[in-house]
N, C-alpha and C positions, 0 to 999 in steps of 0.2 A: 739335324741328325748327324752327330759327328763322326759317327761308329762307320761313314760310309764310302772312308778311304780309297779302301781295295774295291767295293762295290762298284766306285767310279772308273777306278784306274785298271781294270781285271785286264787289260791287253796288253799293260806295261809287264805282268807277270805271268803270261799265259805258257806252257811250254812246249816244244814239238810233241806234234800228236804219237813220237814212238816214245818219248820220256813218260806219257800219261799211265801205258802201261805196261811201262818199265819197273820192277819190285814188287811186282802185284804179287807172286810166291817167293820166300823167304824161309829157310829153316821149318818145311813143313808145313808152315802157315798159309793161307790159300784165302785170296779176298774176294770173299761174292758179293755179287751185286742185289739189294733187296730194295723192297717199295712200299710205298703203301696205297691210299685210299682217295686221302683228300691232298684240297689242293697245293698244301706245304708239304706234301710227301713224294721225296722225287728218289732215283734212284744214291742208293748210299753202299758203301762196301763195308763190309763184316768179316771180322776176320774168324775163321774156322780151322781148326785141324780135323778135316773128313774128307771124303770125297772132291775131286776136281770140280771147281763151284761152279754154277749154270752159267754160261758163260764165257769161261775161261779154257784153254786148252786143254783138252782129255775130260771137261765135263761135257754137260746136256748144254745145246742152244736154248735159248728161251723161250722157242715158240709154245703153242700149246701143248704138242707131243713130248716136247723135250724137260717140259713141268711135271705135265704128270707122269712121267717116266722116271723123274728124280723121286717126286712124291712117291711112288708105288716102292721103288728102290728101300726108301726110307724109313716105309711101313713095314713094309717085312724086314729092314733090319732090326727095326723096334719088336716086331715078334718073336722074334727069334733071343732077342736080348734086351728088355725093356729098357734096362739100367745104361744103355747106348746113348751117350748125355751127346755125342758129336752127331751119334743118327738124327738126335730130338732136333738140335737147333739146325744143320743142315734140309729136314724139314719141315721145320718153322721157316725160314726164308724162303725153300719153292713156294708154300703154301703163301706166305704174304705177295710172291712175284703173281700166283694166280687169283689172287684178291684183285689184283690191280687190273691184271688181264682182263678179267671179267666185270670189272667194277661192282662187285661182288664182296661183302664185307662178313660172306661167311669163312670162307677160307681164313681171314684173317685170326677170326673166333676160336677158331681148331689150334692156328698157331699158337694163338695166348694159352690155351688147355697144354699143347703140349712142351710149352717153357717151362709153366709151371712146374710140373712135373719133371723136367730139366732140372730146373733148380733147385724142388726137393731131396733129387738125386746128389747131384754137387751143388750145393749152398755159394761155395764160390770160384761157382765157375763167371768167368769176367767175358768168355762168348756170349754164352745165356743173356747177359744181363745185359751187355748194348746190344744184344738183339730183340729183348724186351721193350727198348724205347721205343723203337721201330712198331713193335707191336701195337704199345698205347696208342702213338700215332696213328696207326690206322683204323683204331678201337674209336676216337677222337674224343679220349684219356688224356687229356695233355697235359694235366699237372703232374701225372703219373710219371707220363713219359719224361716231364722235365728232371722231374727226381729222380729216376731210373738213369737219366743222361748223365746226371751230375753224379749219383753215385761212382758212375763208370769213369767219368772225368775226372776222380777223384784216385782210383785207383791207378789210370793212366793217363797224365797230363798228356802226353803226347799224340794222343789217337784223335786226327780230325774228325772221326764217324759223330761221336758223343756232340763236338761243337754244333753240326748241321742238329741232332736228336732237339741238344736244349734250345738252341735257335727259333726249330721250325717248332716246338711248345710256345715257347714264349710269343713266337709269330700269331699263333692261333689264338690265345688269351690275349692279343694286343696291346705286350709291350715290343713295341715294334725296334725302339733305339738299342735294348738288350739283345732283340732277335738280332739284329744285323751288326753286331759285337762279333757274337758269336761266330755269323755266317763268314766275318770277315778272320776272322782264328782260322777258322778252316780253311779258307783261300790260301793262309799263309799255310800254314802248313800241311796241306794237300789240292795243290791243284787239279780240278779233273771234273770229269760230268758233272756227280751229284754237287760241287761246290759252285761251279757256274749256271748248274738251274738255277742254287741259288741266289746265284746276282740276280737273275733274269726276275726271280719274282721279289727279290728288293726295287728293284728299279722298276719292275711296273708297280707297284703299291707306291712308289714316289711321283707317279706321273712319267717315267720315263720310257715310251713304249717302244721306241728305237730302239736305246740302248738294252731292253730287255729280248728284244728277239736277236740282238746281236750275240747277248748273253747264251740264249737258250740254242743257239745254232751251234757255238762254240760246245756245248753239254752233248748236241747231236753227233759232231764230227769227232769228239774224242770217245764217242763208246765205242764197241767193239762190234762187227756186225752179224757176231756169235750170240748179239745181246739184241733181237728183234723187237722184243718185250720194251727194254727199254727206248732204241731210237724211235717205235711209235711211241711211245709216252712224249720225246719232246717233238717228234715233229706234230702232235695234236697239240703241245702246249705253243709251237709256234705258230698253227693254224687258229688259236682263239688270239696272240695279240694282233696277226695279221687282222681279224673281224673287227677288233676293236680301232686300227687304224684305219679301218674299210678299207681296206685294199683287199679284196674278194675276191679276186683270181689266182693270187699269191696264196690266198687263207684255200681255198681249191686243192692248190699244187699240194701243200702240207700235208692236207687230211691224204688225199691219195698216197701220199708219199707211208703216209703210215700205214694208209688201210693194202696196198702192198706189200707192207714188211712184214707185217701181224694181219692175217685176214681177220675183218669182222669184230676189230678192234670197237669197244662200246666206244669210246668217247670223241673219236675217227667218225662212227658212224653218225653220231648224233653230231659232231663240227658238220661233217658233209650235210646233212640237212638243216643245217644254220645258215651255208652260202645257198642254196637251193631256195630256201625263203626271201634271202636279202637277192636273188637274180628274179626273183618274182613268179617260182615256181612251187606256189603254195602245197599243189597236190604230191611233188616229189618229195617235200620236204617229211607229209605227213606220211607217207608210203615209209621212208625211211625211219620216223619213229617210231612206228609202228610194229615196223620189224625187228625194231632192238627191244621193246618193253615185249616182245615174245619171249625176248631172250633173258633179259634183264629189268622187271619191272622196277622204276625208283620213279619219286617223287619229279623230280624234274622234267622224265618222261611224259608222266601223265598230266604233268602241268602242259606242255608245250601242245601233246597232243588235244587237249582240252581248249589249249586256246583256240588251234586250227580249225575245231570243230566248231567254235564260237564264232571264229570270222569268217563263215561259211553259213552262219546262220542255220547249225544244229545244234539248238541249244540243250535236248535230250542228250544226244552224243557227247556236249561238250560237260555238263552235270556229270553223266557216269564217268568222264574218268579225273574231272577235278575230285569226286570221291573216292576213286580209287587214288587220284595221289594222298588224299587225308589217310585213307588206310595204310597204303603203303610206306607212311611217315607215322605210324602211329604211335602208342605209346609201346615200349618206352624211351623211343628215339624224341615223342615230341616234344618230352623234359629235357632234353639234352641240345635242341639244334631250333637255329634259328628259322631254318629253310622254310621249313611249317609254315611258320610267322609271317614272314613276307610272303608266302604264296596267299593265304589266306587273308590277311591286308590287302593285300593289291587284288584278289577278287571280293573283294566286302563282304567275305564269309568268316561268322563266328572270331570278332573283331574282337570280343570280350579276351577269347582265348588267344589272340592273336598277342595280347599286349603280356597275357599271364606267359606265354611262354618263351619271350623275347628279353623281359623282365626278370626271368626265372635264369634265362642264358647270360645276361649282362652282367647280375650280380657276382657270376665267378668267372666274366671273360669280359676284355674290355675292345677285345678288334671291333674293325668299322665295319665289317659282314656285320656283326651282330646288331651294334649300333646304327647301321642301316635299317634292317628289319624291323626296331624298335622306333625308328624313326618315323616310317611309314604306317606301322599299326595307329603308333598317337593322331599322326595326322587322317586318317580314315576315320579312327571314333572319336574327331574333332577337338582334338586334344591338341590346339594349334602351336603355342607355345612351349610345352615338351618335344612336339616334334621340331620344330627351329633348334632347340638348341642341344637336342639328340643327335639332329642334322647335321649338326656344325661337326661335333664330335668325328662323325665318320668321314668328312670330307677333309681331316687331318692330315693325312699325309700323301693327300695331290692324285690320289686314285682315281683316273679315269675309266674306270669303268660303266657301261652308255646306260643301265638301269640306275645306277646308285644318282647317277648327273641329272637326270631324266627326273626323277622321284625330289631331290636335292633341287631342283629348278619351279617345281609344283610348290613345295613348303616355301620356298622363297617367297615365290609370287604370293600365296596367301597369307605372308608373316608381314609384307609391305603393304596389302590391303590391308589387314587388319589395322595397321599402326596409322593410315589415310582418316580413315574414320572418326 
């Protein structure tokens, strides 16, 4: 992967955290900070003529008050004057920063309705339009988004937002050597938060789990502490590579560090009951997902809370909410996303659907999430040699992550029995 230059060398070109946001306003121009959903979607800057962006000097902080206080702001200027194309996109970004806040992908939904309509207004407007990639991305649109990116890449070569837009598209459909072309354009020509998340999650999908929380610290210390919104974003993405190198007191420190910034941060809460299981304290773990799928039911939730309830030997309890994660995944998310797949494979439930829907993902996206999920369906409805060599696929580009190795280690073992025989 040649594309990974700057990826490696990001501290040869890192700059004083006061040059990070130095130019942030120019001639009226005003760069907000937006996000999205999933896990290529990190903090990226937009540029706007409106409003002081959330964030930034003389606007809203990013907590929850300060969102929906821009939100509210934004509506009534839309009331008052629909045709307000600077009200629309200023909020389309709070509403995507509260998609993230919540992990919540309806707020995102509202954003894309009222771009649209943005861009009905002014056709071309070039804010609108890099902030629609953002959008797809959090929609997990990503061809859309990629084309949206490139339109805008097209109109201005210079704007590093677009390079991170087509990057973290092309990341998601797994062409990983283009993603990280990309990511590295950006580094060159904007260094700062959203371009060293970037590193951070190049070098963990290469195996490098060091060098990515060095990355994603560097994303922490250059944001702004006007932006709470985001330093919980990485200090929860530093609290999962920490899990991942088991270092579990450090992965501790992170999540609090967020759930201080931003109280009751979903992804904070649910890291914090990730170290709580790995310290061996099953019952705090489950207390605490518990208390987030009150807040935020998803798929992942009622997976984990289901296992809990399994390894505790209630298997009533652990049934109702492995179904509620089938509902809460339903359609027509289940056409679209792998997560289904693999939760259902790995509990040997409805394995038929488990391949039709991983199958159905792979054909328009070729990342190793997906080719994971599809790797593990084959191997459950005994489909030994498609999952080897689905297998192979995902363990491409050196991803340590402890389910894919764990699942990756199983197919092994029964691809060298098989071939004993």
């Amino acid at each position: 992967m040649s594309a990974l230059l700057i990826i490696r060398h990001v501290s040869s070109v890192v700059p004083a955290r006061a040059w990070v946001f130095a130019g942030l306003a120019t001639a009226g121009v005003v760069a907000l900070t937006t996000a999205g959903l999933h896990h290529s979607s990190v903090p990226r800057e937009v540029m706007v003529a409106v409003a002081p962006a959330i964030g930034a000097p003389g606007g809203p902080a990013s907590s929850r008050d300060g969102l929906h206080g821009r939100v509210v702001e934004m509506e009534n200027r839309l009331r008052q004057n629909p045709g307000d194309v600077a009200a629309s996109i200023s909020l389309a970004d709070a509403l995507l920063r509260q998609a993230r806040a919540g992990n919540d992908s309806r707020p995102a939904g509202r954003a894309a309705v009222v771009l649209d309509n943005a861009l009905k207004e002014a056709p071309g407007s070039y804010d609108a339009l890099r902030l629609l990639g953002a959008v797809d991305l959090s929609l997990h649109r990503f061809r859309d988004a990629f084309d949206v990116g490139r339109r805008a890449r097209d109109m201005r070569p210079g704007d590093a937002w677009n390079y991170g837009v087509m990057g973290d598209a092309l990341l998601e459909l797994g062409d990983y050597d283009q993603a990280f072309e990309n990511f590295d354009r950006m580094m060159q020509l904007r260094p700062g938060p959203g371009a060293y998340a970037r590193v951070a999650y190049a070098r963990e999908l290469t195996g490098d789990l060091a060098g990515a929380a060095s990355a994603m610290e560097m994303a922490y210390t250059a944001s702004s502490s006007r932006d709470p919104e985001a330093q919980a974003w990485y200090s929860t993405q530093l609290g999962e590579l920490e899990l991942k190198r088991e270092r579990t007191a450090e992965a501790s420190r992170q999540f609090r560090r967020a759930l201080f910034t931003f109280p009751e941060y979903p992804l904070a809460v649910v890291g914090a009951g990730k170290v709580k299981l790995a310290e061996g304290d099953a019952a705090g773990a489950l207390a605490l997902y518990l208390d987030q799928f009150g807040r935020t039911p998803t798929l992942d939730l009622a997976w984990r809370i289901g296992d809990r309830h399994a390894a505790a030997g209630r298997a009533d309890q652990a049934e109702h909410y492995y179904q509620l994660a089938e509902d809460v995944a339903g359609p027509p998310t289940a056409q679209t996303e792998a997560a289904l797949a693999l939760f259902l494979a790995d509990h040997d439930r409805k394995l038929d659907l488990a391949i039709d829907i991983a199958q159905r993902v792979a054909a328009t996206r070729h990342d190793i999430a997906t080719e994971h999920a599809l790797a593990w369906a084959y191997y459950k409805a005994g489909r030994r040699s498609e999952a080897a060599s689905t297998m192979t696929r995902a363990l491409r580009t050196g991803w340590r992550d402890p389910d894919l190795l764990a699942h990756a280690a199983v197919v092994d073992a029964a691809s060298k029995s098989a071939l004993r025989r």
